[in-house]
Structure formats: C-alpha cells, structure tokens
N, C-alpha and C positions, 0 to 999 in steps of 0.2 A: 504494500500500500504506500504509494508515494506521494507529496503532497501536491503533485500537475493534478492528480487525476481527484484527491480530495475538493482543489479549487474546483476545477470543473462540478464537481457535483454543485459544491454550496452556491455555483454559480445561476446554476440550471434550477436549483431548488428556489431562490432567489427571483428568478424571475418567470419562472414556469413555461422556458420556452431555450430548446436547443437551439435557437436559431439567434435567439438574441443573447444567449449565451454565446455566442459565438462571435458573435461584433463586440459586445464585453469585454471578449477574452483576444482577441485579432488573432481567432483562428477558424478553420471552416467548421461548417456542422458536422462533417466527416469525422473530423478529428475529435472534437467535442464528445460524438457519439463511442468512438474507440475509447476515448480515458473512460467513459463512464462505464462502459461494457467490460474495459479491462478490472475494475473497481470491483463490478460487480462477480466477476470471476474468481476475483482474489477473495472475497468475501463469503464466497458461494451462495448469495441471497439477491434479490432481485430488488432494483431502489426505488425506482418508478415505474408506474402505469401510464400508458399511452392511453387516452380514453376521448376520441375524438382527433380534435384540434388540442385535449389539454396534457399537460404531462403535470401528473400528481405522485407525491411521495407514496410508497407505501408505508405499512408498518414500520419496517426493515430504516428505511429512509427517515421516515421521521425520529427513530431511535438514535441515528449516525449521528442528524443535522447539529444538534450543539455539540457534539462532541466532535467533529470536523470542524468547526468555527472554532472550537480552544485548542485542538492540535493547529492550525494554520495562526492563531493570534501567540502562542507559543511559537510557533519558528519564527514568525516574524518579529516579534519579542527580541528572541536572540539576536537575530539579524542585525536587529537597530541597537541595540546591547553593547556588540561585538563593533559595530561601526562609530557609532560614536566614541570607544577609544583613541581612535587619528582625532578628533578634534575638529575634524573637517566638517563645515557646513554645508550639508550639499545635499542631491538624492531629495527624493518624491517626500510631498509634504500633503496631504490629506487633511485639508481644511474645511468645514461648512458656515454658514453664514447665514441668519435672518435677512430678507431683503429691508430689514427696516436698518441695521447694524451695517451694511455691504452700501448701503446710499448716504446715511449720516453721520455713519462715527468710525468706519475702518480706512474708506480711502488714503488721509495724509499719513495715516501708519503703513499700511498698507505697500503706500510706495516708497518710505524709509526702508522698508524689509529687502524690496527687490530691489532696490538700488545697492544697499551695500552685501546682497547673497545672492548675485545671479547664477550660481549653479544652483539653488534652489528650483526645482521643479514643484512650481503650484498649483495643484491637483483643486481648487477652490470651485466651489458646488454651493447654492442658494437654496437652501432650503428652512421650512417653519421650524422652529424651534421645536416640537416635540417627535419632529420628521429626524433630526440633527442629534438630538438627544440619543436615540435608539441607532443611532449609527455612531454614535459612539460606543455604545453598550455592546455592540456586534463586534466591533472592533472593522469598521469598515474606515472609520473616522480617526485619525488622533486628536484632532480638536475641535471644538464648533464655538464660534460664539453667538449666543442665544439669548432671550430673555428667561433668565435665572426661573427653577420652579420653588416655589414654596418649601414643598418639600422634595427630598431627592432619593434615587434610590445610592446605598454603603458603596456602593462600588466607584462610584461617582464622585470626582473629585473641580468641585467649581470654587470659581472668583470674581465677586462683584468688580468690575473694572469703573462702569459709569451708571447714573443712576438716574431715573427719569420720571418728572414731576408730571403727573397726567392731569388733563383738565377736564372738563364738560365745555363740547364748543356747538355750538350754530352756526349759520352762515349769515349772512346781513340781511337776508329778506324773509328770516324763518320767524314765525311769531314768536318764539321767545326770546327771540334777540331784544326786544323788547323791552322784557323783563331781565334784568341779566341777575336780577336777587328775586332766586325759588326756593321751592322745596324740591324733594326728588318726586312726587307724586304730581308733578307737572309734565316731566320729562315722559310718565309713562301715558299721558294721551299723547305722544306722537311717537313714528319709529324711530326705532336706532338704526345703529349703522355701525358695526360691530366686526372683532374678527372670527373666527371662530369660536364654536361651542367649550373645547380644550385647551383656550390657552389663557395666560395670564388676566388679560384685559378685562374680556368677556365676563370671568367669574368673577373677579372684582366687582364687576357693574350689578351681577346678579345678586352676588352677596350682601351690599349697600340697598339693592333696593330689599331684598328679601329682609333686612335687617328692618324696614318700617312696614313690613307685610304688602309688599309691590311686588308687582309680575312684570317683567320685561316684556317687550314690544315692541320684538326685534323684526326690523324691514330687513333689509339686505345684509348678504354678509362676504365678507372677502379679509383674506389674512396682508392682502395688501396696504398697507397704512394710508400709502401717497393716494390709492384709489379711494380710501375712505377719506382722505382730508377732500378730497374734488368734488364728490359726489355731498358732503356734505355744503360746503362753498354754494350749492346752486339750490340748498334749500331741500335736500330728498329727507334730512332727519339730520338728531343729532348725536354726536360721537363722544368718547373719552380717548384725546388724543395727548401725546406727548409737548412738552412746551417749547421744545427744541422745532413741532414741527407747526404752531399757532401762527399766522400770520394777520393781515392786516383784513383779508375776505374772512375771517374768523371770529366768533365773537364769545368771548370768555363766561360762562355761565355757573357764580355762585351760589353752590347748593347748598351751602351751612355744613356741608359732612366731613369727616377727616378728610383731608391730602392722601391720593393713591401713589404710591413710588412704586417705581418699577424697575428692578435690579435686573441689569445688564450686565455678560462677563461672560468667559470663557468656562469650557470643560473638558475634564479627558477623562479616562476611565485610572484608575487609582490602581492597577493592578499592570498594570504597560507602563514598559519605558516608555519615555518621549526620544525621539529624535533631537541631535543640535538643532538642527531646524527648526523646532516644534520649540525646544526651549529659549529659545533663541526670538521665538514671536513672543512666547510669553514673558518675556525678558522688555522686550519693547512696549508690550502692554501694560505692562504694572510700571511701568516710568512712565505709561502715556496717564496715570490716575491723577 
C-alpha cells in the first residue's frame, strides 16, 4: 500500500468522481483507475461502487477514509518536518481565505509575503469560513484565515489577528433610516439581508433578537459581504455589517443592544507542523496586530 495510490483514493472519495479526480491529481482517469484497482488488490476488498453516473464508498471504503487522510497528513507531516531543517523558505503553501479577509484586511500583507518569499508557491483558495475551517481539520489546509468561531473544536489551534465592530445599517431611502434610535422589534417588520444560516453574523443577529422574544425576517441571503452592503444601499432590507465596510450610502442604526465584535485571525490544526512558509505568514500576521 503506497501513498500514490492512498491519494488517489481520498481523492476520488472527495469528490465522487474519477474523472475529476483526475484533473485534481494531472493525471488520466486510466491511471487514477489503476492506483485504485491496484489499492484494492492489495487490500483484497473492494472501495467503491459504480452505481450509475455515481461512484460511492462502500463499507470497506468508508472504514479506510480517515484512516488514509492521517497516514497521508503523517507523511506529509514529516515531509515539512524534515524540510524545514534547511531553513529554506520555499515549496507549496496551502492557504484559504474568507472573501470578506482576501478584499479588506490581507492584500498589503499579502504582498509583503511575496515580495520578500518568491519561491513560495501560493496555493491560496477563497472560501467561507466554516468551508476553511474543515479543510483544515482534513488536513487539506495548513492555514485559513476566517472569522474566528465561538467555540472550536481541541484540535484546532487559532489567533485573533483583527477585530470587527458590527453595526445595524440601512440605506438612505429605507424607512428606518429615519429613525436611526430603535428598538430591535423595529428591525423585524422588515427583511434582512444576512449571510448564512452557520456563520458568525447570522447567529449573532438571531441570538439579540431571540434575547427580547423576536423572530428574524430574513429576505435574502448570501455569505458575500460586499453583495450584502449593495443590495442593502438600494433599500432591499437591512444588515449587521462591519465598520471597516459602512460608508456614506449607509446609514448607522442605534439599537440600544451591546456592540457585536467579531474576531478575525488565523488557524491551523494543532497537531501538524507548519511549514517556514506557513510560519513565516504567521510571523507577518501577529506584527500586522
């Protein structure tokens, strides 16, 4: 059992499809099909079922899967171990990024990194913070920076870097702009305009209202910020938006409630080395606080 033919699987297993395992991996489905074949001989059990257009784990398969993800985060472990003794900066760096983090607060670090590490190859992917999270946990990620959860899981090792004072906005032509001193049981005869159901914001906003016996009233939803600051701008509802991203078509709305902060900062899994590279951004980061 070698670890081509392990990748291959968790690859395959990953996205349920040899074919796109195989752009993944910049190899054909032929070959894809061989490591996994070969896998399955050494094993003598069979991993997947073809059922259609779908390919699903079996029993067998589903038993391997975490235990092929910690033999491959163990070699690669060592790998980066054994390489960061040279000292050398260099080699694949496996970054992910909130799009809200990736437009406002990492570019001028960002480009201090590659200017002075350009053999740094950066592997950098945009994804929601709870999407980021679990690819670190897989070990697919050495780091993400996200908006921090409340709680986390032990394995998990985070850093508040920057922190973010949310507000209650409207747009200049929305009736409460009006008013700009409410209560929260104003806010729920009109919609929101929210990100999703699981992330930070969202439960915030639910929690405050459920805290005086209110149901949300939520319009639209999208994990994109900048789309929620536009759409609210033109009047569709109103938001709990960051202050960093309030502008002048926004208009600040006084609900007598605490202040929402929202802890932004990096993570890695607490059981992996980091890469120099890896240490090396988080080195830049905690001087950027």
């Amino acid at each position: 059992m070698d670890t081509a033919g392990l990748h291959a699987f968790v690859t395959v297993a990953d996205t349920g499809s040899f074919s796109q395992a195989a752009q993944l991996l910049f190899l054909t489905q032929s070959a894809v099909s061989k490591r996994i074949a070969l896998l399955e001989s050494q094993l003598d059990c069979r991993l997947f079922d073809r059922v259609g257009r779908q390919v699903l784990l079996t029993e067998a398969g589903q038993a391997l899967l975490p235990k092929a993800r910690d033999i491959l985060a163990s070699m690669e472990d060592a790998e980066r171990m054994l390489g960061n003794l040279s000292g050398h900066i260099g080699g694949r760096l496996a970054l992910a990024t909130s799009h809200h983090i990736s437009l406002h607060r990492l570019p001028p670090l960002l480009k201090r990194f590659v200017d002075h590490y350009p053999e740094v190859e950066l592997d950098l992917r945009f994804a929601a913070s709870e999407v980021a999270y679990e690819g670190v946990l897989r070990g697919d990620l050495e780091l993400a920076l996200i908006t921090l959860a409340p709680e986390h899981d032990d394995r998990i090792c985070a850093c508040t870097i920057w922190t973010d004072r949310l507000q209650y906005v409207v747009g200049r032509n929305h009736p409460l702009a009006q008013s700009p001193q409410l209560d929260l049981s104003a806010l729920t005869r009109y919609p929101a305009l929210l990100p999703g159901a699981d992330t930070f914001t969202h439960q915030r906003v639910r929690q405050q209202l459920a805290g005086q016996g209110l149901e949300l009233n939520l319009g639209m939803s999208t994990d994109y910020l900048d789309t929620i600051r536009m759409m609210v701008r033109i009047g569709l509802g109103w938001s709990l938006l960051p202050e960093t991203m309030i502008d002048d078509q926004l208009v600040r709305l006084d609900t007598g409630t605490e202040p929402i902060y929202r802890p932004l900062g990096y993570i890695h899994h607490r059981n992996r080395t980091l890469s120099n590279a890896a240490c090396e951004l988080v080195r830049l980061l905690e001087t950027d606080v």
